[in-house]
TIRO-2110 file (N, C-alpha, C; in Angstrom, 1 decimal):
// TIRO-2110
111.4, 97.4, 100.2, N, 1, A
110.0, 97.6, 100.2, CA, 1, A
109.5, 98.0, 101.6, C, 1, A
110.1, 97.6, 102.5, N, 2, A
110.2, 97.5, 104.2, CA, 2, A
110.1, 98.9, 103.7, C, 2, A
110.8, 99.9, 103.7, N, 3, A
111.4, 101.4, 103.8, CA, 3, A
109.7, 101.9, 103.4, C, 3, A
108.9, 101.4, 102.2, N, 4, A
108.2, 102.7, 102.5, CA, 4, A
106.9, 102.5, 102.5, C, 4, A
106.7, 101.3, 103.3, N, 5, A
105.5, 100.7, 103.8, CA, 5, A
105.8, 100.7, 105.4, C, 5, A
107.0, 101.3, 105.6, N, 6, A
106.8, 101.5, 107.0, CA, 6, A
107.3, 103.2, 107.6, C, 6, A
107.1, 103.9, 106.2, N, 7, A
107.3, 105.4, 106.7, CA, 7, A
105.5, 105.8, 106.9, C, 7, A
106.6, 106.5, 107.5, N, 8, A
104.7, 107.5, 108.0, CA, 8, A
104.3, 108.1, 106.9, C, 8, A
104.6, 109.2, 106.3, N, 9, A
104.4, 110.2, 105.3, CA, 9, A
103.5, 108.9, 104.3, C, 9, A
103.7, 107.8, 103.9, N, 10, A
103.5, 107.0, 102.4, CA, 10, A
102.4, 106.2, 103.4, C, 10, A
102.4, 105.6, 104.8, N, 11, A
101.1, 105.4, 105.3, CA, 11, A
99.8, 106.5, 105.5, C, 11, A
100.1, 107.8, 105.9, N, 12, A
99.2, 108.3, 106.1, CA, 12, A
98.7, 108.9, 104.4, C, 12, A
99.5, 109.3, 103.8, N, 13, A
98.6, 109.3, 102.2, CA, 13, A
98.2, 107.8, 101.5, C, 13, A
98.4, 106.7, 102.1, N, 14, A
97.6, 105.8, 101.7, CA, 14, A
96.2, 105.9, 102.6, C, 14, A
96.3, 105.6, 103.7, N, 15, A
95.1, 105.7, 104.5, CA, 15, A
94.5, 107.1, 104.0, C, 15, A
94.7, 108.1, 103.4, N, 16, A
94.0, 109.0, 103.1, CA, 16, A
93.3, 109.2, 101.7, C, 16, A
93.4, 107.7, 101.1, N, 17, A
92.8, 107.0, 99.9, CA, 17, A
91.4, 106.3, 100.3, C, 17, A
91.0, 105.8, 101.7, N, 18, A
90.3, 105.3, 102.2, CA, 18, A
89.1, 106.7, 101.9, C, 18, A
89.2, 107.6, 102.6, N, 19, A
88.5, 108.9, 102.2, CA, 19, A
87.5, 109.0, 101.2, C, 19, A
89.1, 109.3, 100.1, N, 20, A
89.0, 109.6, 98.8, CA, 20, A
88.1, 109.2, 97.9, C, 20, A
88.4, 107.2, 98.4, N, 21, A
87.6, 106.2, 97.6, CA, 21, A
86.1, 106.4, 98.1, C, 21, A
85.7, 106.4, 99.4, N, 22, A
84.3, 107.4, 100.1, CA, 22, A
83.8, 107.9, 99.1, C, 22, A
84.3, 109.3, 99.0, N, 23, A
83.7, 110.5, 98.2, CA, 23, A
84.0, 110.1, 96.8, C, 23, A
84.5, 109.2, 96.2, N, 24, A
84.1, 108.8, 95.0, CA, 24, A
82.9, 108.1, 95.1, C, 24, A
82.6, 107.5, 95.9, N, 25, A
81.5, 106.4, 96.0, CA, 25, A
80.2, 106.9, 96.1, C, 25, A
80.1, 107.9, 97.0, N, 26, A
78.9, 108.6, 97.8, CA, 26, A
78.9, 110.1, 96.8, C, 26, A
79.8, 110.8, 96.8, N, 27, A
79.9, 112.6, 96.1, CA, 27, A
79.2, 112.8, 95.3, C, 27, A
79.3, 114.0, 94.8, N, 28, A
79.2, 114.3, 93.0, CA, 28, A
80.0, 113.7, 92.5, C, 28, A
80.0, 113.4, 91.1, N, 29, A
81.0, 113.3, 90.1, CA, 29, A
81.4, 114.7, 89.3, C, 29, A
82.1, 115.2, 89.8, N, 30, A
82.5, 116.5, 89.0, CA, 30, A
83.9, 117.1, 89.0, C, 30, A
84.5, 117.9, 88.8, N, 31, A
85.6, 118.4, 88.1, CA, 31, A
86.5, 118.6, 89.8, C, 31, A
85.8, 118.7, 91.0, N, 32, A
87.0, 118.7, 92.1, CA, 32, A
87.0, 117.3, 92.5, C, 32, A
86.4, 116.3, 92.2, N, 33, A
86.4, 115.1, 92.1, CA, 33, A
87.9, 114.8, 91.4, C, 33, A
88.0, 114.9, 90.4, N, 34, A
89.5, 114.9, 89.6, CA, 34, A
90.5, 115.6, 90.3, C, 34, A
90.2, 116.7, 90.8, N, 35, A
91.1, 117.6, 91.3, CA, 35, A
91.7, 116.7, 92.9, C, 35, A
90.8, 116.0, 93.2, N, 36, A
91.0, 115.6, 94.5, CA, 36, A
91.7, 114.2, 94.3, C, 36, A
91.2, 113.2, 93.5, N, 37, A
92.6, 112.2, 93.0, CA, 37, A
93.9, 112.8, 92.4, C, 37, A
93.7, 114.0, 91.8, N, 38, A
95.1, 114.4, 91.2, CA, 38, A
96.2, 114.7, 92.8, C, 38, A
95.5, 115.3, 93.5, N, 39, A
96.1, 115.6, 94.9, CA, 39, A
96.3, 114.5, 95.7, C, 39, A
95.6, 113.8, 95.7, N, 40, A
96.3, 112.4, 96.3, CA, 40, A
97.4, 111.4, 95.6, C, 40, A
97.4, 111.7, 94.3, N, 41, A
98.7, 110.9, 93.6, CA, 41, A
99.6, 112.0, 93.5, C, 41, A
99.6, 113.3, 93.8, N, 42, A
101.1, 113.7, 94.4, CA, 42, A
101.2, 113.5, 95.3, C, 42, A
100.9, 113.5, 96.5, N, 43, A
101.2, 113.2, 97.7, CA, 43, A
101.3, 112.0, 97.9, C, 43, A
101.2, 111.1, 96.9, N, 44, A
102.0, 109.6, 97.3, CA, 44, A
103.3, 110.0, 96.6, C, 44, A
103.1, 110.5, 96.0, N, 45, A
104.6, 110.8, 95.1, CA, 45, A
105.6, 111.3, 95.2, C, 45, A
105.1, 112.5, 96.1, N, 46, A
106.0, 113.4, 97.2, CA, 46, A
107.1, 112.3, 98.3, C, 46, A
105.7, 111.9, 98.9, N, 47, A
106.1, 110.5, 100.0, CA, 47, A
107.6, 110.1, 99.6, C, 47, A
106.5, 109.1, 98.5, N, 48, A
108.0, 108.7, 98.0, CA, 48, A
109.2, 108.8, 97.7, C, 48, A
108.9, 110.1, 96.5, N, 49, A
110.1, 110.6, 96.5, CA, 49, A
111.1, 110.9, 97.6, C, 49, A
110.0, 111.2, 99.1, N, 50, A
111.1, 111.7, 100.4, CA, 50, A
111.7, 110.4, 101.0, C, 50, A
110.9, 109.3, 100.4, N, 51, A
111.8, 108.1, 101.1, CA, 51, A
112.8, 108.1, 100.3, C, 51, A
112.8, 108.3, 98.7, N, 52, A
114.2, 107.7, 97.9, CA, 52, A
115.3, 108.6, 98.4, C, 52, A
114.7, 110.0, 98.0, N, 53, A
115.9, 110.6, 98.8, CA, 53, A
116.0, 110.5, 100.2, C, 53, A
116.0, 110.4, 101.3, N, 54, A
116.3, 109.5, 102.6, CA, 54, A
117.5, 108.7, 102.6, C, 54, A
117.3, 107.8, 101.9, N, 55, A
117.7, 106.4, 101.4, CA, 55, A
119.1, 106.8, 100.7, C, 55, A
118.6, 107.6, 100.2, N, 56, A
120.2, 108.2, 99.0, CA, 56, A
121.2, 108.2, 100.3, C, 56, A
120.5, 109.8, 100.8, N, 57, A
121.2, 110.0, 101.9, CA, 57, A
121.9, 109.4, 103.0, C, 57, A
121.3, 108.3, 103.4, N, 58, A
121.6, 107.3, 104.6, CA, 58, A
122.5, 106.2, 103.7, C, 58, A
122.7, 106.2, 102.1, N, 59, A
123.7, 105.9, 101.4, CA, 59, A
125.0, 106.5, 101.3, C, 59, A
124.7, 107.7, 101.2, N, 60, A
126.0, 108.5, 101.2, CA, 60, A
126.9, 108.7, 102.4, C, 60, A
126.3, 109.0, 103.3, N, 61, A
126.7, 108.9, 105.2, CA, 61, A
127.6, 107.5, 105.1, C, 61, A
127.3, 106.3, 104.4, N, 62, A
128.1, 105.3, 105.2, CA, 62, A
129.3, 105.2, 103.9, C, 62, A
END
């Protein structure tokens, strides 16, 4: 759990939820509203993904 609470990539798209949750709070409600959570749950997902594969990798090396 250490691995991807302490990568950069998966901190800075969480802190970039901070934002997000903002402009849900204060914005419009409308259709780039959606577009703009859809874009932040890939990019935690991406994150992720680049820690699992990392991890694979630094598996296979040893």
């Amino acid at each position: 759990m250490r691995k991807y609470l302490l990568n950069t990539s998966v901190l800075s798209s969480l802190f970039g939820a901070f934002g997000l949750v903002q402009t849900t709070r204060k914005g419009p409600k409308d259709w780039r509203l959606a577009l703009m959570w859809i874009s932040w749950a890939m990019t935690v997902a991406i994150a992720v993904g680049t820690v699992i594969e990392d991890n694979r990798e630094l598996e296979l090396e040893d």
